[in-house]
FIZARO-759845 format. One record per residue: residue number from 1; residue in one letter; x, y, z of N, C-alpha, C in turn. Coordinates in Angstrom, 3 decimals. Layout:
<rec><n>NUM</n><res>A</res><n_east>X</n_east><n_north>Y</n_north><n_up>Z</n_up><ca_east>X</ca_east><ca_north>Y</ca_north><ca_up>Z</ca_up><c_east>X</c_east><c_north>Y</c_north><c_up>Z</c_up></rec>
...
# end
This chain:
<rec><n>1</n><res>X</res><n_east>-3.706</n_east><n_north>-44.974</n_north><n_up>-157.933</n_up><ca_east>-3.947</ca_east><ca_north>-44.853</ca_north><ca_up>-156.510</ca_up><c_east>-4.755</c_east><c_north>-43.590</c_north><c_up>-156.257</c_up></rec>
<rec><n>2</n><res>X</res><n_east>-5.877</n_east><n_north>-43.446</n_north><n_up>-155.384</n_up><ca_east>-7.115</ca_east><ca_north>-42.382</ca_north><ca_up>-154.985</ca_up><c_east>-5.993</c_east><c_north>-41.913</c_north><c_up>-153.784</c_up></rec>
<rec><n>3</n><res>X</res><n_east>-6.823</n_east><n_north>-41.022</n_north><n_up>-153.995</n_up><ca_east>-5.197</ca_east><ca_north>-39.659</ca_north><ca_up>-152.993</ca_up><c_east>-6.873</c_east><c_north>-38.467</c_north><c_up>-152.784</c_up></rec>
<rec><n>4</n><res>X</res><n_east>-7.021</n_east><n_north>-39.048</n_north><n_up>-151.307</n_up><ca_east>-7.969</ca_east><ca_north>-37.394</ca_north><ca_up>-151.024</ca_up><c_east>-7.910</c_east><c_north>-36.567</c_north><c_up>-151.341</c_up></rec>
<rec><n>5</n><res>X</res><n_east>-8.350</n_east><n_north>-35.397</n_north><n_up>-151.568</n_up><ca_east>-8.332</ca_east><ca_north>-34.243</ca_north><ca_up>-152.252</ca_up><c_east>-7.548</c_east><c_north>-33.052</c_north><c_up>-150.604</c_up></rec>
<rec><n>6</n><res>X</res><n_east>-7.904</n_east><n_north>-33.431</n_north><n_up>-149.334</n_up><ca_east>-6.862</ca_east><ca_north>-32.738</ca_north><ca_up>-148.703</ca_up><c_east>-5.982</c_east><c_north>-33.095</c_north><c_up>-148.334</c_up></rec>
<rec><n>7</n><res>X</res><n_east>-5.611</n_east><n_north>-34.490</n_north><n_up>-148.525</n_up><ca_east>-3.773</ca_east><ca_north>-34.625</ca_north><ca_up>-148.997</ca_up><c_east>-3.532</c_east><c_north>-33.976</c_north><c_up>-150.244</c_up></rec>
<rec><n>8</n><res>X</res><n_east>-4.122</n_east><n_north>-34.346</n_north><n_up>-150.916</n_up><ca_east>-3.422</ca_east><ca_north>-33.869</ca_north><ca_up>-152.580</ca_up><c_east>-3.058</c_east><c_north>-32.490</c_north><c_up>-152.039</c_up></rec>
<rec><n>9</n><res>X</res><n_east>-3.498</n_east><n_north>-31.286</n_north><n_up>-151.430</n_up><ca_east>-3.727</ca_east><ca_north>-30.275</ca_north><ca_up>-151.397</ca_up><c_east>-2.152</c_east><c_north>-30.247</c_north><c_up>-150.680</c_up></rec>
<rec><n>10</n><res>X</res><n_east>-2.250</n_east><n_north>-30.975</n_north><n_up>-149.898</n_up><ca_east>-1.377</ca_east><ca_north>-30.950</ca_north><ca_up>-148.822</ca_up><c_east>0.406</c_east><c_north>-31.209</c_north><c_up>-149.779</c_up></rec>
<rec><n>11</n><res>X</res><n_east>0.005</n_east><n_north>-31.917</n_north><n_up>-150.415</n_up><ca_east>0.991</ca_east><ca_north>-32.694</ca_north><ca_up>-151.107</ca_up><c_east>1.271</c_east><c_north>-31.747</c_north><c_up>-152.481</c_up></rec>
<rec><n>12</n><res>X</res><n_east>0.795</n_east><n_north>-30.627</n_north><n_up>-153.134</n_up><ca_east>1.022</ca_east><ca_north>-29.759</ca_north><ca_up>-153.872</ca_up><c_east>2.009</c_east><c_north>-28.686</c_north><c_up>-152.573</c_up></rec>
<rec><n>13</n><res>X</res><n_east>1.473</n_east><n_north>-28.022</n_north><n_up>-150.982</n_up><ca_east>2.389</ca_east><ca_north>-27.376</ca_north><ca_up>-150.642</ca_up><c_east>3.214</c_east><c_north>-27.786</c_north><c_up>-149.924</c_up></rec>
<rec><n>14</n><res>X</res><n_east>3.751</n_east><n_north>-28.570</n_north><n_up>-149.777</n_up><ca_east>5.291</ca_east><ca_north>-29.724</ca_north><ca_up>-149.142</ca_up><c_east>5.972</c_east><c_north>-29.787</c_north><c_up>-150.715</c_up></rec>
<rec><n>15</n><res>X</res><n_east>5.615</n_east><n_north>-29.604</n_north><n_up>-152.152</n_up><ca_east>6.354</ca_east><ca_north>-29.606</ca_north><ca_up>-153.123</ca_up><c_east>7.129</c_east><c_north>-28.731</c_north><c_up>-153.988</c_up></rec>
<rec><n>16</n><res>X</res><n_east>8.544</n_east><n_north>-29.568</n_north><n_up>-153.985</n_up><ca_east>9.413</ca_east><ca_north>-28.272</ca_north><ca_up>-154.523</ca_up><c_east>8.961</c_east><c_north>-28.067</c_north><c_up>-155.555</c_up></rec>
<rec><n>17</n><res>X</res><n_east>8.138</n_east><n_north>-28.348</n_north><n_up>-156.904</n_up><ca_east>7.859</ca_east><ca_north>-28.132</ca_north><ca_up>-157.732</ca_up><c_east>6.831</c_east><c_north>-28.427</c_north><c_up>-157.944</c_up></rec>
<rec><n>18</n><res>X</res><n_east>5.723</n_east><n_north>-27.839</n_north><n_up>-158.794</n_up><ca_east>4.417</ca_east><ca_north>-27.858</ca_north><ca_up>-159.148</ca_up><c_east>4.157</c_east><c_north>-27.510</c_north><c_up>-160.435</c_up></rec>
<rec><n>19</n><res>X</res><n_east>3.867</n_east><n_north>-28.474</n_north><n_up>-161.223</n_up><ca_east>3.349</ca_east><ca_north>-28.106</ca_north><ca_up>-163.017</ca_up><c_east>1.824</c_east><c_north>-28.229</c_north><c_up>-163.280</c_up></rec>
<rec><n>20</n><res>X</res><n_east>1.189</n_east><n_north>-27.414</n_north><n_up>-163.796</n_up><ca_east>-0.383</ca_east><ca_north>-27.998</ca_north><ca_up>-164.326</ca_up><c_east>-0.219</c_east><c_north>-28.100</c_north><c_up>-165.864</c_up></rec>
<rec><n>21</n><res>X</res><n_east>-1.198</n_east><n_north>-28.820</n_north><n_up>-166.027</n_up><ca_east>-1.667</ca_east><ca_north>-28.619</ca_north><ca_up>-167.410</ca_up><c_east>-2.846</c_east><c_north>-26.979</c_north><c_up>-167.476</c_up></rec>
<rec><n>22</n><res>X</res><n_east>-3.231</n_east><n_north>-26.834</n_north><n_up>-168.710</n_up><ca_east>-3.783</ca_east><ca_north>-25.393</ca_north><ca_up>-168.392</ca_up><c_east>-5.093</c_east><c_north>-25.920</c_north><c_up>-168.284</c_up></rec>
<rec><n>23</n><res>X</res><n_east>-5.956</n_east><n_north>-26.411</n_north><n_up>-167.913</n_up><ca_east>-7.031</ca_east><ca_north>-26.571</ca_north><ca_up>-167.331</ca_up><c_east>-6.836</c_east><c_north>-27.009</c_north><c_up>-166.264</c_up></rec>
<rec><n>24</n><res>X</res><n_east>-5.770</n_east><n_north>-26.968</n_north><n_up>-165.424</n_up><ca_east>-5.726</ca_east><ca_north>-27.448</ca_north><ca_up>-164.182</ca_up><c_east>-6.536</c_east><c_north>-29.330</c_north><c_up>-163.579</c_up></rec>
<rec><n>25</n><res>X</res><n_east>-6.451</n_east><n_north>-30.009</n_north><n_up>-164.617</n_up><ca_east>-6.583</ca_east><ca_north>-31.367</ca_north><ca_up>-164.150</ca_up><c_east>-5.594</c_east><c_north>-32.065</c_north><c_up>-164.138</c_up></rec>
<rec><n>26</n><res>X</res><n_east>-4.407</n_east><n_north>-31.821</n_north><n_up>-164.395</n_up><ca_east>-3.214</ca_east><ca_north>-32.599</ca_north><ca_up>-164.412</ca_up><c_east>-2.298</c_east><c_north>-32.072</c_north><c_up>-163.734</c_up></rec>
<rec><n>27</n><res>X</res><n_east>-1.746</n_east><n_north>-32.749</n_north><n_up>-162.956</n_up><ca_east>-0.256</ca_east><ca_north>-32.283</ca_north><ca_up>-161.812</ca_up><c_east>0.689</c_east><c_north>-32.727</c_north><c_up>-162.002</c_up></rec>
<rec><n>28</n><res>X</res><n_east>1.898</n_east><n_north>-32.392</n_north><n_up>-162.424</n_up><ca_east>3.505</ca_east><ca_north>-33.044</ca_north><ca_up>-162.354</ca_up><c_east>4.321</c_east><c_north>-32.374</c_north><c_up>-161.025</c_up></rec>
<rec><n>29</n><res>X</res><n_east>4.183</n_east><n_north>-33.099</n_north><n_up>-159.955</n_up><ca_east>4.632</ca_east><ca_north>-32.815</ca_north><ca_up>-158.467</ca_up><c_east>6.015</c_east><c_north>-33.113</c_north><c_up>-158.438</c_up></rec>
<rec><n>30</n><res>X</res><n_east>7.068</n_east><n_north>-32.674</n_north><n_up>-157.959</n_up><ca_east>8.372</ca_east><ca_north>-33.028</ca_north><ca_up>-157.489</ca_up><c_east>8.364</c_east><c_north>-33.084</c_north><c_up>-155.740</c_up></rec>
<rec><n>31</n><res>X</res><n_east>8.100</n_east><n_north>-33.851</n_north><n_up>-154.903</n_up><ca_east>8.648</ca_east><ca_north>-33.948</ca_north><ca_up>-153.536</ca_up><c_east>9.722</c_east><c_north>-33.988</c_north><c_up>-153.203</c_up></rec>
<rec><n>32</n><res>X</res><n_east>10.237</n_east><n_north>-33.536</n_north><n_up>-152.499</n_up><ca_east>11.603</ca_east><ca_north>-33.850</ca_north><ca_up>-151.965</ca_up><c_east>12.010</c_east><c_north>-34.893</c_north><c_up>-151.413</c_up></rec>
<rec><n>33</n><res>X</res><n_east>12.653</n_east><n_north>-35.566</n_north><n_up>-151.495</n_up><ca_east>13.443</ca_east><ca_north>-37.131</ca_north><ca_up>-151.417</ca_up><c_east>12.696</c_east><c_north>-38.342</c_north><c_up>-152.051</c_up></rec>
<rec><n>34</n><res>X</res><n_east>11.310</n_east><n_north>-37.958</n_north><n_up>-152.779</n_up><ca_east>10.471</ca_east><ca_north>-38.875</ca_north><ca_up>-153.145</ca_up><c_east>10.385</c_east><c_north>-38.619</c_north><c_up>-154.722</c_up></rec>
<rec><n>35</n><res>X</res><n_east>10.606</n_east><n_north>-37.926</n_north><n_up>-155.285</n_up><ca_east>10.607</ca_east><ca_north>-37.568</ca_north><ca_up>-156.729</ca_up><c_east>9.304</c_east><c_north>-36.668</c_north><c_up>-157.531</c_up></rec>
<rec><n>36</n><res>X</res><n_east>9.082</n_east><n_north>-37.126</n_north><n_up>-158.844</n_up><ca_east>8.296</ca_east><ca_north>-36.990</ca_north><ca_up>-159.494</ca_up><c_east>7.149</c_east><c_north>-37.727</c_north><c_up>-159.444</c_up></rec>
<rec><n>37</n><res>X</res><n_east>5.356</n_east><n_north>-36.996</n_north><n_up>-159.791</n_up><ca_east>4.777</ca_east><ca_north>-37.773</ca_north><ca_up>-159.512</ca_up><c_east>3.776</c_east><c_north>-37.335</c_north><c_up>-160.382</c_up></rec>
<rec><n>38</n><res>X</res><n_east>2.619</n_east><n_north>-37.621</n_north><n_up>-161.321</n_up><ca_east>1.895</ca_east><ca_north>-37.611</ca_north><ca_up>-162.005</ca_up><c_east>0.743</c_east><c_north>-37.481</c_north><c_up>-161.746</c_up></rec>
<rec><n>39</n><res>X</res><n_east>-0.630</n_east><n_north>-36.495</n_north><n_up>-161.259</n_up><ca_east>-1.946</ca_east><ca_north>-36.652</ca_north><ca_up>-160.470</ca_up><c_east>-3.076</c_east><c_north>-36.302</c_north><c_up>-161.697</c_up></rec>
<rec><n>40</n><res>X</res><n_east>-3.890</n_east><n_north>-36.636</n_north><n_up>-161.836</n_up><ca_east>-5.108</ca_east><ca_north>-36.072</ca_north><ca_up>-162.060</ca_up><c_east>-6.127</c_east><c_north>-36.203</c_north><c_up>-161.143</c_up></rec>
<rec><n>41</n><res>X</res><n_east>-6.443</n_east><n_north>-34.868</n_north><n_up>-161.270</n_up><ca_east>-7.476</ca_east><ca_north>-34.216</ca_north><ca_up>-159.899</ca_up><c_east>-8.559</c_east><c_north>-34.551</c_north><c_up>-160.595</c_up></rec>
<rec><n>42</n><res>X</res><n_east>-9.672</n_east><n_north>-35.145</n_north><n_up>-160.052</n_up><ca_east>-11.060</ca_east><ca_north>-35.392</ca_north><ca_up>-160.303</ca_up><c_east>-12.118</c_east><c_north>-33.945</c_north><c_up>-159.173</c_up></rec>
<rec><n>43</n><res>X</res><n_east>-13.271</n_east><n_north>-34.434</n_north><n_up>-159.249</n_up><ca_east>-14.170</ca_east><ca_north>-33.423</ca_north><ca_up>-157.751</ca_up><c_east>-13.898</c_east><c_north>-34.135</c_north><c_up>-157.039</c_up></rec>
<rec><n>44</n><res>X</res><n_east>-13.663</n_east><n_north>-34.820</n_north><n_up>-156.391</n_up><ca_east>-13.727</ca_east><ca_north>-35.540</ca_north><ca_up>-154.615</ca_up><c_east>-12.228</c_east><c_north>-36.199</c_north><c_up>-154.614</c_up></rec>
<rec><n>45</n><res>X</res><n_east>-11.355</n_east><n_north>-36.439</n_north><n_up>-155.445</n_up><ca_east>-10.219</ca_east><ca_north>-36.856</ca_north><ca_up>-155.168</ca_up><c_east>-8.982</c_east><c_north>-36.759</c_north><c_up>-156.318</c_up></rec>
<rec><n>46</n><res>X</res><n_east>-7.443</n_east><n_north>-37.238</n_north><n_up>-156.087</n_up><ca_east>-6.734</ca_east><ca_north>-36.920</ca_north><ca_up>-157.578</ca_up><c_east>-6.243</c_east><c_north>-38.283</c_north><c_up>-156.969</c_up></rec>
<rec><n>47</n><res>X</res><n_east>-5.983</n_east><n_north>-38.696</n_north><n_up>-158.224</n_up><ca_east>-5.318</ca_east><ca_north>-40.413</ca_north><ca_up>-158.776</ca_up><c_east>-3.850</c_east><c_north>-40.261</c_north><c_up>-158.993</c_up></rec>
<rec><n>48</n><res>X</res><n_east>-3.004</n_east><n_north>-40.990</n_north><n_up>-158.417</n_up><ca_east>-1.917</ca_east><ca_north>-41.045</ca_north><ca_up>-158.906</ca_up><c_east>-1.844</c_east><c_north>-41.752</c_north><c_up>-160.503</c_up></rec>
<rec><n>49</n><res>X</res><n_east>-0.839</n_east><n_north>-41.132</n_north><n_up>-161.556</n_up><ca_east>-0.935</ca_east><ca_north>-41.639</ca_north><ca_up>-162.751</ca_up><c_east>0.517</c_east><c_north>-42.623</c_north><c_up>-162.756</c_up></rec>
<rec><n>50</n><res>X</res><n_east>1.840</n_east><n_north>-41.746</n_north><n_up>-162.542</n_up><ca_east>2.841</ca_east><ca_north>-42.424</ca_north><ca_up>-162.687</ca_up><c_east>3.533</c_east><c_north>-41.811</c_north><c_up>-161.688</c_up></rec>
<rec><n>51</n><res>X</res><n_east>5.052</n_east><n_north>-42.523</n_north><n_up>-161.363</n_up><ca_east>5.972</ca_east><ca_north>-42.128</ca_north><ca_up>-160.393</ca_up><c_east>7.500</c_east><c_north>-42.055</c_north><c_up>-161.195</c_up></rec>
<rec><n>52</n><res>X</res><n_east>8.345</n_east><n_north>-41.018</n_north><n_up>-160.505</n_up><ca_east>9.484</ca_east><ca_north>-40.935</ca_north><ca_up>-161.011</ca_up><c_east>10.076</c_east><c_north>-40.702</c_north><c_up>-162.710</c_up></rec>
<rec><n>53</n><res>X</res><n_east>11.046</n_east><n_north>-41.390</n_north><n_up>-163.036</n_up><ca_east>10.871</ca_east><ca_north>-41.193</ca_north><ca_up>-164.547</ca_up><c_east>9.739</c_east><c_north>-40.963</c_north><c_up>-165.507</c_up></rec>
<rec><n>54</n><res>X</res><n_east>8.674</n_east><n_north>-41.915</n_north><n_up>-164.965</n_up><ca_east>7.501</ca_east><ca_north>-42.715</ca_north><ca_up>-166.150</ca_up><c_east>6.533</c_east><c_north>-41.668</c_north><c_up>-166.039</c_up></rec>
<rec><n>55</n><res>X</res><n_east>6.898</n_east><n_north>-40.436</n_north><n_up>-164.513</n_up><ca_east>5.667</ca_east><ca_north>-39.289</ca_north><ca_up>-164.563</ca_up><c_east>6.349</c_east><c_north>-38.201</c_north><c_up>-165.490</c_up></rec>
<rec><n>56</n><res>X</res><n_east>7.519</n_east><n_north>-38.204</n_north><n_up>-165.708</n_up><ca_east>8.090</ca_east><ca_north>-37.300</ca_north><ca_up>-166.483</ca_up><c_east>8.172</c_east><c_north>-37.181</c_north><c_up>-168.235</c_up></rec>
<rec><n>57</n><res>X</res><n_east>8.060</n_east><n_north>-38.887</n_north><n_up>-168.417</n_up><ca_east>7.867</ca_east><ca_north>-38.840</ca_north><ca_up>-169.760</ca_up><c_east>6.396</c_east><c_north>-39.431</c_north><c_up>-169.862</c_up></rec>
<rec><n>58</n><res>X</res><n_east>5.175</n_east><n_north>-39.101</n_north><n_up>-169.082</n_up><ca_east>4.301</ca_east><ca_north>-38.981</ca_north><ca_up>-169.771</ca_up><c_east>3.222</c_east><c_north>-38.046</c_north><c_up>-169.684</c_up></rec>
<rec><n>59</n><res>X</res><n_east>3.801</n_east><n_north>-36.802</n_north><n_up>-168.722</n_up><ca_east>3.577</ca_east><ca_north>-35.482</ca_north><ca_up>-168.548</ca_up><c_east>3.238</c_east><c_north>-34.670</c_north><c_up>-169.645</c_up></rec>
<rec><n>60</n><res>X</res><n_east>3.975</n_east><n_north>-34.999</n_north><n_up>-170.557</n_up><ca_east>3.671</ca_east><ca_north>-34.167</ca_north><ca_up>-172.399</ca_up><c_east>2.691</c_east><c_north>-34.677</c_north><c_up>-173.001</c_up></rec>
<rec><n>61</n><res>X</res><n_east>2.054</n_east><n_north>-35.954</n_north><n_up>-172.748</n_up><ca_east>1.020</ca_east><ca_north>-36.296</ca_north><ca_up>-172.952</ca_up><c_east>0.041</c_east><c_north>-35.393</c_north><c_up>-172.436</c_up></rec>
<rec><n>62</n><res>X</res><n_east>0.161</n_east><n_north>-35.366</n_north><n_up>-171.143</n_up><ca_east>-1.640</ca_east><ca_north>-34.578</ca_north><ca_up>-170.979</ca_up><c_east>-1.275</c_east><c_north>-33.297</c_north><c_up>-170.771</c_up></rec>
<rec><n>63</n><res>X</res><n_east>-0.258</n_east><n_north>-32.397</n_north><n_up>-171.368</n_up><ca_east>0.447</ca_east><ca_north>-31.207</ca_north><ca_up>-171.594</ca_up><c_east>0.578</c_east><c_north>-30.592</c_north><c_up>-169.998</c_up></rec>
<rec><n>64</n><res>X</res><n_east>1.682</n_east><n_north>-31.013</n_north><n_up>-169.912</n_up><ca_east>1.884</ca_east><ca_north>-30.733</ca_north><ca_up>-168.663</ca_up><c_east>3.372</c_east><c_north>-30.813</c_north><c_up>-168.938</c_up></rec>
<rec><n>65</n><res>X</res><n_east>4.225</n_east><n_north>-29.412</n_north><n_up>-168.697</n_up><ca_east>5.658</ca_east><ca_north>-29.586</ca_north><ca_up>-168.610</ca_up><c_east>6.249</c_east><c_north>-29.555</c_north><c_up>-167.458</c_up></rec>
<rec><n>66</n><res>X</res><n_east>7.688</n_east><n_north>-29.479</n_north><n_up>-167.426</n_up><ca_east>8.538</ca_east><ca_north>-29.542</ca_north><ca_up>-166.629</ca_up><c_east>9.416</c_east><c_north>-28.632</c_north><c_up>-166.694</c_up></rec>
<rec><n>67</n><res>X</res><n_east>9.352</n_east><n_north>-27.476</n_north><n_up>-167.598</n_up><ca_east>10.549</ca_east><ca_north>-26.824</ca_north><ca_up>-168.174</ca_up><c_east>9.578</c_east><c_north>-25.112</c_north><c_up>-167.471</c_up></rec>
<rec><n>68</n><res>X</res><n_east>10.837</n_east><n_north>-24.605</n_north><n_up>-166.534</n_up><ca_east>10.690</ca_east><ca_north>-23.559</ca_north><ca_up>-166.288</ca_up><c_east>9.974</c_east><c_north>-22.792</c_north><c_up>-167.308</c_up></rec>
# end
């Protein structure tokens, strides 16, 4: 799913948690009452990858943790 780039923006500060990968193209988002969520940011927009569990175990894939 294409997710504007000023929602995405929007949707990184409404989140209790925020992970990158270290080049900053990959997002592991936690929302509140909505869960976990998986983004890669492109230039003009970020894609949802996965939701809930399935963004959590495939977060280590594009090195992106979850662990304080």
């Amino acid at each position: 799913m294409r997710v504007e780039m000023a929602e995405f923006w929007r949707l990184l500060e409404d989140a209790s948690e925020v992970h990158s990968d270290p080049t900053g193209q990959y997002y592991l988002v936690r929302l509140p009452g909505e869960g976990w969520r998986l983004y890669q940011r492109g230039i003009e927009a970020a894609f949802l990858l996965a939701e809930g569990e399935e963004a959590l175990f495939w977060a280590p894939e594009f090195r992106v943790s979850a662990a304080g």
